[in-house]
N, C-alpha and C positions, 0 to 999 in steps of 0.2 A: 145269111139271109139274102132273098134275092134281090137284086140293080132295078130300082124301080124305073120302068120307063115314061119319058115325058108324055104327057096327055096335052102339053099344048107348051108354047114357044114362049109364053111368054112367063118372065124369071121371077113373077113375082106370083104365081101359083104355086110353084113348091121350091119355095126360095133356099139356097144353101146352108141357113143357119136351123132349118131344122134336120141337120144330120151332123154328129159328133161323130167321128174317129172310124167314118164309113160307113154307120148305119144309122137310117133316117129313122125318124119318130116315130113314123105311122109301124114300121115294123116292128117298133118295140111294143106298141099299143098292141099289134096282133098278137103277137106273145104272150104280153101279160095280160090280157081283158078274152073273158069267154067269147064263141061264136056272138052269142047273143047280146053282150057289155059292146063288142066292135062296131054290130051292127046300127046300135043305138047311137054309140058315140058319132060314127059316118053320117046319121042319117039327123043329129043335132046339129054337126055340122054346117051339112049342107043348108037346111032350113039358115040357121045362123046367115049363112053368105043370099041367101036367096031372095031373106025377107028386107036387107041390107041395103042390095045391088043399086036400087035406083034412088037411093039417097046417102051412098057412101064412092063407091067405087064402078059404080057401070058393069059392062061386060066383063073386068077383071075380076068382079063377086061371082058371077055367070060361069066364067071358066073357073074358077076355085070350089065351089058348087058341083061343077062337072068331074075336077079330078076326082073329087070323095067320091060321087057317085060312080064313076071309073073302078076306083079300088077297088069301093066295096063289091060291084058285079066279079070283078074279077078273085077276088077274095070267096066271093058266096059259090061261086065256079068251080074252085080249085077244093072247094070244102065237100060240095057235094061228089064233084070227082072223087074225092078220097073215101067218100060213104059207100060212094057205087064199085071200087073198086075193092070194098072190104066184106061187100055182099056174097 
């Protein structure tokens, strides 16, 4: 699976304890959850940190928010790349 990269600096957006023995959660999620289950899960997420931010954690719900939304572009990307590529 591939090295996901940082979408912001700060450690408690995609903190080390959600990755076991090298491979992060969110990958496992893509694996095992349809286009459509990941897309949902991403976008529950986000909501979840978004509706949060200004009564839990500030800008650090904002960027946790933004990594999902991050993924999931780059996820819905790589998926339609691989439709187009099989046309």
């Amino acid at each position: 699976m591939s090295k996901k990269k940082a979408f912001t600096n700060n450690p408690n957006v995609n903190p080390s304890r959600y990755k076991r023995g090298g491979i992060e959660l969110i990958d496992v999620m893509k694996a095992e959850l349809s286009p459509e289950e990941f897309k949902g899960f991403c976008k529950a997420i986000m909501l979840k940190y978004i509706c949060r931010a200004d009564k839990k954690n500030g800008l650090e719900d904002y960027e946790k928010a933004k990594w999902y939304m991050d993924t999931l572009v780059e996820y819905l990307q790589k998926l339609e790349a691989s439709k187009n590529a099989g046309v």
